[in-house]
MIDO-110933 format. One record per atom (N, C-alpha, C): residue number from 1; residue in one letter; atom name; y, z, x. Coordinates in pm, 1 decimal, always signed. Layout:
% MIDO-110933
{node NUM,'a','CA',{Y,Z,X}} ...
***
This chain:
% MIDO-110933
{node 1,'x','N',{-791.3,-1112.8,+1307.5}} {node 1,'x','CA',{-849.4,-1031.9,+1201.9}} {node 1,'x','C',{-902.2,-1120.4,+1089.7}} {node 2,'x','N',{-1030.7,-1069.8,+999.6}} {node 2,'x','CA',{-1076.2,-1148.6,+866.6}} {node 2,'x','C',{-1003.4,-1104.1,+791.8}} {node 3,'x','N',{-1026.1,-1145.8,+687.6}} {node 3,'x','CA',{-964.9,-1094.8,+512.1}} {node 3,'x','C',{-1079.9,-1052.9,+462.2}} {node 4,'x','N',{-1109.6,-947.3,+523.0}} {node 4,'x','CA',{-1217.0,-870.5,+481.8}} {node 4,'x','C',{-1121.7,-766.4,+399.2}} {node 5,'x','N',{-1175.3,-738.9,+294.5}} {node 5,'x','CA',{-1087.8,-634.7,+207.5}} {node 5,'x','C',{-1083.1,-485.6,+243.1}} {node 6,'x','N',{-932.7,-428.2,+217.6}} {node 6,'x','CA',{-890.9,-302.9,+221.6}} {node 6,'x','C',{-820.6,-198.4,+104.9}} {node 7,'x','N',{-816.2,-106.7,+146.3}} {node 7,'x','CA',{-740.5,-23.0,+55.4}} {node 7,'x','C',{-662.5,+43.1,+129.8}} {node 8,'x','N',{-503.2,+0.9,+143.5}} {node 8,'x','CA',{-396.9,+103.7,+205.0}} {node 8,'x','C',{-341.2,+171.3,+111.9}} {node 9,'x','N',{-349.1,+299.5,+146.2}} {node 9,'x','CA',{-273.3,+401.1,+82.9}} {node 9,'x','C',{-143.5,+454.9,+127.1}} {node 10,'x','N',{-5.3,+457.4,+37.5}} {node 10,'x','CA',{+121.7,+512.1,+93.2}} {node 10,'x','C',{+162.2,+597.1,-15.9}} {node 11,'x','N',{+259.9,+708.0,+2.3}} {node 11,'x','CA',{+350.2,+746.7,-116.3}} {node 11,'x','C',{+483.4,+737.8,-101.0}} {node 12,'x','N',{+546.3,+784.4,-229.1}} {node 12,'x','CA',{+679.9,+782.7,-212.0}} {node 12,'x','C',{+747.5,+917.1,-319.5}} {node 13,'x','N',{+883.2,+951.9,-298.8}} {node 13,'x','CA',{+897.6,+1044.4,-376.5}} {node 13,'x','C',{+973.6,+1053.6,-488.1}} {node 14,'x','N',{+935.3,+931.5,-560.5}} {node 14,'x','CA',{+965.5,+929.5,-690.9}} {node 14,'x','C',{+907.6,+819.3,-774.2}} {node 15,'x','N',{+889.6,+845.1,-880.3}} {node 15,'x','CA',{+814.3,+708.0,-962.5}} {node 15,'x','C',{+875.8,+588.3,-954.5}} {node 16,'x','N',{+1018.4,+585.3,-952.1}} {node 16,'x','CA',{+1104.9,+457.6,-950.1}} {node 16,'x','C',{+1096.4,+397.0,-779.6}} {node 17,'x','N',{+1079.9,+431.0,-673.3}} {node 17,'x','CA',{+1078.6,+373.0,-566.0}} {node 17,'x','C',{+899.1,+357.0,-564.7}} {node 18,'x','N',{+837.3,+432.6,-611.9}} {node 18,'x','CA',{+692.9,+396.8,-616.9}} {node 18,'x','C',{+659.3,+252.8,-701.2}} {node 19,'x','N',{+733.4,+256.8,-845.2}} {node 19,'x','CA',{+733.0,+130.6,-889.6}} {node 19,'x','C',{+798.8,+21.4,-792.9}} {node 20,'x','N',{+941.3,+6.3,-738.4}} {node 20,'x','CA',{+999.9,-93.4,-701.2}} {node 20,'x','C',{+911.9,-149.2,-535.8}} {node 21,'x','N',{+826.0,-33.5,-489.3}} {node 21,'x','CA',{+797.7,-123.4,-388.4}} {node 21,'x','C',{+707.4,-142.7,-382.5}} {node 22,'x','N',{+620.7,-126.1,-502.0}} {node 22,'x','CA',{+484.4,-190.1,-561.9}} {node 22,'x','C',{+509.0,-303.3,-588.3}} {node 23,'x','N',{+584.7,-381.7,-681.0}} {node 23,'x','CA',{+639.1,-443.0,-720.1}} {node 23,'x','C',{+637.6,-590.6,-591.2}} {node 24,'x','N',{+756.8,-516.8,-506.8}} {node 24,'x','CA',{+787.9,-598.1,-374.6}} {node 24,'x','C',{+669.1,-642.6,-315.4}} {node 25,'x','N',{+575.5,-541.3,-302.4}} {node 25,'x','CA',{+466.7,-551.4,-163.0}} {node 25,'x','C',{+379.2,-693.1,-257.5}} {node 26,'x','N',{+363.5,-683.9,-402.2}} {node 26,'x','CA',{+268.7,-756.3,-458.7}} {node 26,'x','C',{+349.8,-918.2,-487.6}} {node 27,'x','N',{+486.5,-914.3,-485.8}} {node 27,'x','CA',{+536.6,-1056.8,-514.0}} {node 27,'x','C',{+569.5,-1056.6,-341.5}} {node 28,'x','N',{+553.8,-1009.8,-234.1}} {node 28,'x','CA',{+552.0,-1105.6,-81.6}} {node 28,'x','C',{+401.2,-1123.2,-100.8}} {node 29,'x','N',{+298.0,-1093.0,-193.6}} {node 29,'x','CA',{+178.5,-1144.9,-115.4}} {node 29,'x','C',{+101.4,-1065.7,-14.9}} {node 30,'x','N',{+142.3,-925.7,-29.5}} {node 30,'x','CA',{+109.8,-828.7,+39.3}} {node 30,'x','C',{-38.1,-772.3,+17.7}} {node 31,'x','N',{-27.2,-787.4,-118.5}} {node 31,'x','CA',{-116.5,-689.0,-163.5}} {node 31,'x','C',{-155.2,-768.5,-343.8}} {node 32,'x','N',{-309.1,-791.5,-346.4}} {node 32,'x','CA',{-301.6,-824.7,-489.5}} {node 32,'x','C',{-277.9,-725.0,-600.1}} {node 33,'x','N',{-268.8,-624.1,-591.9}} {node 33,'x','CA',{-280.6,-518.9,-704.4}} {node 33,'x','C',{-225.5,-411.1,-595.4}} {node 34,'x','N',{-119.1,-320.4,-694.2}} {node 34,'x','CA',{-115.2,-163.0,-649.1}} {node 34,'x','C',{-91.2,-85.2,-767.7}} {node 35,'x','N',{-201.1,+23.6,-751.4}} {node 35,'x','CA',{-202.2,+127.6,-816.2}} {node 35,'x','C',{-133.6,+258.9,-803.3}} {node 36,'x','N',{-59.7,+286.2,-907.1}} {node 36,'x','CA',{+78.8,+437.7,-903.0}} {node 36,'x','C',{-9.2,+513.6,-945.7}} {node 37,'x','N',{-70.8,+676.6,-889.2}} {node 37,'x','CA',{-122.0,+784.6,-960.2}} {node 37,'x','C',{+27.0,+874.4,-908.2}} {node 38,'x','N',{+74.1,+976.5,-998.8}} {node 38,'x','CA',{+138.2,+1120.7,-964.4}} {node 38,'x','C',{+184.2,+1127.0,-1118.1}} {node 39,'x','N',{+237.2,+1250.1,-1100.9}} {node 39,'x','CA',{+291.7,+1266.7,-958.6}} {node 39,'x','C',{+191.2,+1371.5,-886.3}} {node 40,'x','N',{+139.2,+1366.1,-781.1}} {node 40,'x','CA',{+73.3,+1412.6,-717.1}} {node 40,'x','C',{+100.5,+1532.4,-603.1}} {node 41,'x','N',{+51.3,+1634.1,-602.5}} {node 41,'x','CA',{+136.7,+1729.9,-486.9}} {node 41,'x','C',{+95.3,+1697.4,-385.9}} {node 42,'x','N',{+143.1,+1690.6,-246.9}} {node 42,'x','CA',{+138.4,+1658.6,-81.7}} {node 42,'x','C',{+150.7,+1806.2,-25.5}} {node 43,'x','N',{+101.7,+1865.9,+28.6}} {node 43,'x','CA',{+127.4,+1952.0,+131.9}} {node 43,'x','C',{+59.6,+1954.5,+280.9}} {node 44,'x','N',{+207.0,+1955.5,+376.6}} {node 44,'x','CA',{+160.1,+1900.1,+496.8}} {node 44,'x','C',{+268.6,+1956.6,+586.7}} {node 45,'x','N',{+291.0,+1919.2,+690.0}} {node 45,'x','CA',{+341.8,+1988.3,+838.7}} {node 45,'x','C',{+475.4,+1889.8,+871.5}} {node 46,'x','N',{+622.8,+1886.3,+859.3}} {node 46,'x','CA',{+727.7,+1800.2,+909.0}} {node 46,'x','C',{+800.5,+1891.4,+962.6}} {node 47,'x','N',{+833.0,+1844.2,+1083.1}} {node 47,'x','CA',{+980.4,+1937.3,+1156.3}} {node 47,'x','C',{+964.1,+2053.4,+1178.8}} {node 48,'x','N',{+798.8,+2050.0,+1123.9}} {node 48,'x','CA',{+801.7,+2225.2,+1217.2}} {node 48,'x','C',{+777.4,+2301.2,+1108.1}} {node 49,'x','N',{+785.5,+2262.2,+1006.0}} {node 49,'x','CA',{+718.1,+2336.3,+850.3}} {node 49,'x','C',{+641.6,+2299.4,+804.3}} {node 50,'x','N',{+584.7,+2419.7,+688.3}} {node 50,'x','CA',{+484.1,+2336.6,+572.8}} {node 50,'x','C',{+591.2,+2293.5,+499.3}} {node 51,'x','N',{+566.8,+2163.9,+440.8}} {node 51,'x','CA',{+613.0,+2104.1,+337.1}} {node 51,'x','C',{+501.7,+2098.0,+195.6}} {node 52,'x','N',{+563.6,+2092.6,+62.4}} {node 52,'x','CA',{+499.6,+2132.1,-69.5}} {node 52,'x','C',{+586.9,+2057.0,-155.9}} {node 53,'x','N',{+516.9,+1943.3,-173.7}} {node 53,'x','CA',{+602.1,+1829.4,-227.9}} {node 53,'x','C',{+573.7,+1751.3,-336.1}} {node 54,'x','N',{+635.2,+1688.4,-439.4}} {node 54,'x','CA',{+589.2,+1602.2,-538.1}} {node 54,'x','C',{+573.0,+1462.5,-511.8}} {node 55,'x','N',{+481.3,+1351.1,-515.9}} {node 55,'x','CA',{+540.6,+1252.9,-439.1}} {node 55,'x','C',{+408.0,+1120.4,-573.9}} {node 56,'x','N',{+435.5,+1013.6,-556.9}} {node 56,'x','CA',{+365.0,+916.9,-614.4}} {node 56,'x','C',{+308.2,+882.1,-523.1}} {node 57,'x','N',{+136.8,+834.8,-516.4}} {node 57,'x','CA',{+35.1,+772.4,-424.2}} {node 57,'x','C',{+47.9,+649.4,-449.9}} {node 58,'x','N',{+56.4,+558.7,-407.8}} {node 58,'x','CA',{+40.1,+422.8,-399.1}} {node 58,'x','C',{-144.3,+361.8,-331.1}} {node 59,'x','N',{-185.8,+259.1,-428.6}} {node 59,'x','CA',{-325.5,+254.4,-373.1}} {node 59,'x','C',{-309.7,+96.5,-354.6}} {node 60,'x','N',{-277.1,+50.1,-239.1}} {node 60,'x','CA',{-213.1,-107.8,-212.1}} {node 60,'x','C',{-409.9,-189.3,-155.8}} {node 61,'x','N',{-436.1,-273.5,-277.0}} {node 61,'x','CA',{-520.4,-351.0,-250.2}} {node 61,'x','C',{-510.9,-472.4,-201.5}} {node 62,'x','N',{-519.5,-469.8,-60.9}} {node 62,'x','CA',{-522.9,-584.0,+58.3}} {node 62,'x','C',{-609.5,-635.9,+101.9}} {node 63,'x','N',{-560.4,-700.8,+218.7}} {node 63,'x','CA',{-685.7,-765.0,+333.7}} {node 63,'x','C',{-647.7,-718.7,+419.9}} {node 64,'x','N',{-755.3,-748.4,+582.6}} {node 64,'x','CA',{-702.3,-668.5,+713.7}} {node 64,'x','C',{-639.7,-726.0,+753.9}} {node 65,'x','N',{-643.6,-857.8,+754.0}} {node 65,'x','CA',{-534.6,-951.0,+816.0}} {node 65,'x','C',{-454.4,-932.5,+763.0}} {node 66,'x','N',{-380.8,-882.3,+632.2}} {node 66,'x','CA',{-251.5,-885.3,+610.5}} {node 66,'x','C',{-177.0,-749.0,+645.0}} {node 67,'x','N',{-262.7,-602.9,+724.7}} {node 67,'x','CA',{-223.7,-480.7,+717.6}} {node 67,'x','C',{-105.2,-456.6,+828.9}} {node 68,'x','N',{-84.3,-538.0,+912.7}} {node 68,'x','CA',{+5.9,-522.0,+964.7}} {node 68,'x','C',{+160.7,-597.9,+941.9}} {node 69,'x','N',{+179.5,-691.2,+877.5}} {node 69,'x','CA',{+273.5,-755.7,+764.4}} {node 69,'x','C',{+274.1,-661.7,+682.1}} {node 70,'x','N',{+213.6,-590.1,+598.5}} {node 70,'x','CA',{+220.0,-489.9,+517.2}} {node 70,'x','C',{+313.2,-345.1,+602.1}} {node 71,'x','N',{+249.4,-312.6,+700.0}} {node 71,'x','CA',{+308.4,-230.9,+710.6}} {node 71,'x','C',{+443.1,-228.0,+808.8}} {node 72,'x','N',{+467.3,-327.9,+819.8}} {node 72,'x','CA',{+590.9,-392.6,+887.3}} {node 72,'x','C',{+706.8,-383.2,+729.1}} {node 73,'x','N',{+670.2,-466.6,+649.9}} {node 73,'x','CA',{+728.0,-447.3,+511.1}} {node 73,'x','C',{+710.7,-286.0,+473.0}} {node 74,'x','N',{+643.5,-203.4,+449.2}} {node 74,'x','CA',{+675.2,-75.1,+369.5}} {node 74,'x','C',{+762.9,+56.3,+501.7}} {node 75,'x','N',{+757.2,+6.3,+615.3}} {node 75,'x','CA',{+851.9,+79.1,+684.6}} {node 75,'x','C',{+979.1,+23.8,+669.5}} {node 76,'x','N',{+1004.6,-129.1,+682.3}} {node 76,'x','CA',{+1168.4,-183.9,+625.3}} {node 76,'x','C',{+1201.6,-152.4,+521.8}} {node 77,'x','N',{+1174.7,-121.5,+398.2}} {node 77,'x','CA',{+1173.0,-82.3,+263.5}} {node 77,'x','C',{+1101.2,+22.5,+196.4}} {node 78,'x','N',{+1098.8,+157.6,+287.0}} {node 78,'x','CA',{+1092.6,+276.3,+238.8}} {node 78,'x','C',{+1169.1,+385.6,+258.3}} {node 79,'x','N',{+1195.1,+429.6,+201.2}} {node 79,'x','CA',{+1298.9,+587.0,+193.7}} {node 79,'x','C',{+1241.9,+650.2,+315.8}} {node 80,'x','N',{+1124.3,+705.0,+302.2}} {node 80,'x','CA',{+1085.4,+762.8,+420.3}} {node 80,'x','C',{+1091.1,+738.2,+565.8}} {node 81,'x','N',{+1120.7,+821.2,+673.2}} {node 81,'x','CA',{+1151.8,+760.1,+808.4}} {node 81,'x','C',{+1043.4,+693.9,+893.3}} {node 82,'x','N',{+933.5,+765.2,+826.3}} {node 82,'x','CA',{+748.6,+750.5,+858.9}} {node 82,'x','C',{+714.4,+727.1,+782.7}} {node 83,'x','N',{+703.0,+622.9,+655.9}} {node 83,'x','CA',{+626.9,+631.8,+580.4}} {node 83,'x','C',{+469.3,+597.5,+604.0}} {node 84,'x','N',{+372.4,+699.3,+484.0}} {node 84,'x','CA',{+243.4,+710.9,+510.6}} {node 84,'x','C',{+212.7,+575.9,+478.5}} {node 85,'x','N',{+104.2,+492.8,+591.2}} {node 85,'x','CA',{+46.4,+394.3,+560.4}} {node 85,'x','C',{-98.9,+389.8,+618.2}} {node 86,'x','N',{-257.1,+442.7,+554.1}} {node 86,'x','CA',{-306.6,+414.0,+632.9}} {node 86,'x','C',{-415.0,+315.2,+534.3}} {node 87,'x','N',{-517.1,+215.6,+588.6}} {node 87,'x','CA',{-605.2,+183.8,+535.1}} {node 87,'x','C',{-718.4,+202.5,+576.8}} {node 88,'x','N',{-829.5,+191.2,+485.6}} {node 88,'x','CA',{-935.0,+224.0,+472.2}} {node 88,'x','C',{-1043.0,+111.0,+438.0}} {node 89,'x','N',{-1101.8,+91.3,+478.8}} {node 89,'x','CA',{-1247.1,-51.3,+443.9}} {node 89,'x','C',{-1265.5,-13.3,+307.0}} {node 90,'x','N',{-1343.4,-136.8,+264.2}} {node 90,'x','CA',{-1388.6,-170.3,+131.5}} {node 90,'x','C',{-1536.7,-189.1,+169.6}} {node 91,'x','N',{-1667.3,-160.3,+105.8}} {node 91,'x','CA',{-1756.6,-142.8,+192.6}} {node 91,'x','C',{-1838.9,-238.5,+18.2}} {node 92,'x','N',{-1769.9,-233.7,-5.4}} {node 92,'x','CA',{-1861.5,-284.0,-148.3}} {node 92,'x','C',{-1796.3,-374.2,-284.9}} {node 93,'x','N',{-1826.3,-372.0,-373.6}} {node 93,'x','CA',{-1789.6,-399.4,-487.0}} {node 93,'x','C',{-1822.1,-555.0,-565.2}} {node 94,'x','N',{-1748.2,-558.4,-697.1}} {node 94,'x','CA',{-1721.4,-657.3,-764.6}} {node 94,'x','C',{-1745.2,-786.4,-652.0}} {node 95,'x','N',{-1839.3,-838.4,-615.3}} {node 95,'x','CA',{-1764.5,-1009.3,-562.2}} {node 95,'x','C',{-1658.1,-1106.5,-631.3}} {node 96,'x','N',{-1659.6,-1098.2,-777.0}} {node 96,'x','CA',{-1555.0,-1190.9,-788.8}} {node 96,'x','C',{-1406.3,-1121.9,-799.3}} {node 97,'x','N',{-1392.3,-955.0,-767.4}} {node 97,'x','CA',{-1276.0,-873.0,-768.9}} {node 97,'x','C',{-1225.7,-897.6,-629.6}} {node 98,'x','N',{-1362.8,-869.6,-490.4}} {node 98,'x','CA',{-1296.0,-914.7,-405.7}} {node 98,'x','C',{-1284.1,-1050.6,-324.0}} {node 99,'x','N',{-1299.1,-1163.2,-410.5}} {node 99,'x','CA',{-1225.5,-1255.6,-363.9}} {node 99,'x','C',{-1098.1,-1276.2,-436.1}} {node 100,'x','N',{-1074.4,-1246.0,-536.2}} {node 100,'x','CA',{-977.2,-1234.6,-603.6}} {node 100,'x','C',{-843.5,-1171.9,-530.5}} {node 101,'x','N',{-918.0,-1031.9,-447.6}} {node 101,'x','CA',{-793.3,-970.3,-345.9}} {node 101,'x','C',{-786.0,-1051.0,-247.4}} {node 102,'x','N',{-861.4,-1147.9,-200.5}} {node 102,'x','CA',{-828.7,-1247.1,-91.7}} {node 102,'x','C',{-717.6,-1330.3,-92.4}} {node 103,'x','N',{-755.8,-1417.0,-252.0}} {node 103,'x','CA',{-701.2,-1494.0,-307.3}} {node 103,'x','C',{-549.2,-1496.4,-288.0}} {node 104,'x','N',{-554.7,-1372.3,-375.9}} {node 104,'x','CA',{-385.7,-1307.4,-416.1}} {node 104,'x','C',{-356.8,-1254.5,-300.4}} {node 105,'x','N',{-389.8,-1267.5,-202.6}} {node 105,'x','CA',{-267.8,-1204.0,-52.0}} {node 105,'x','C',{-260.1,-1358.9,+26.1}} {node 106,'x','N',{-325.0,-1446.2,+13.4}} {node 106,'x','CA',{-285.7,-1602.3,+68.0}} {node 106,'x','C',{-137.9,-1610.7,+77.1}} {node 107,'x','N',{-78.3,-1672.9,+199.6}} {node 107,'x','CA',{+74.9,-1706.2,+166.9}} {node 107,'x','C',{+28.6,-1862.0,+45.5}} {node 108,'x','N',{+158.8,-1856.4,-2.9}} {node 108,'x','CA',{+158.2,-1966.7,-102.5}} {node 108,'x','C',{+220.7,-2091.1,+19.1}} {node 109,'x','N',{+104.2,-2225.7,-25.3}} {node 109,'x','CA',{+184.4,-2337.7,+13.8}} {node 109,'x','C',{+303.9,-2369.7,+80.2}} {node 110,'x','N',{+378.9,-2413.0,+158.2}} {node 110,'x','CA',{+497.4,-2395.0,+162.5}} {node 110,'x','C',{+640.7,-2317.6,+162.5}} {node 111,'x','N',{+572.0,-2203.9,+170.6}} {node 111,'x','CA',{+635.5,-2081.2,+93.8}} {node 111,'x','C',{+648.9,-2004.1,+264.3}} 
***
């Protein structure tokens, strides 16, 4: 895969696990930036119901090469049994924003 830039989107259901694994995903190098919007309502289909839920969106700015490390990390370290992870292409923007998301998902040196 390139490090062609992405946008994965996940939630979680509360602001404090939305912060802490924002947090995580951006100090492994996951992701240069993530953005918290909610609380946001979800309504959707689990176990056989509608579900009608409060939950925080997470907007995890990556690369493709890193989306599967990513989502290896937000299933080990999410509440949820499935958590939502999907991404989406970047088809445009800033050039010096997205090398910047390149930049910041590099493993560090030695590290």
């Amino acid at each position: 895969m390139s490090a062609e830039q992405i946008v994965a989107i996940s939630t979680t259901d509360s602001a404090e696990e939305a912060e802490s694994l924002s947090k995580a995903i951006v100090a492994a190098r996951l992701a240069a930036c993530v953005q918290i919007s909610g609380p946001i309502r979800s309504i959707y289909r689990w176990d056989g119901a509608i579900q009608d839920d409060q939950e925080w969106q997470l907007w995890i700015k990556t690369t493709a090469d890193r989306i599967e490390e990513l989502t290896a990390f937000v299933k080990a370290n999410h509440s949820y049994d499935t958590p939502e992870l999907v991404a989406l292409p970047v088809v445009g923007g800033n050039p010096a924003y997205l090398q910047w998301m390149v930049d910041e998902t590099r493993p560090v040196a030695g590290s």
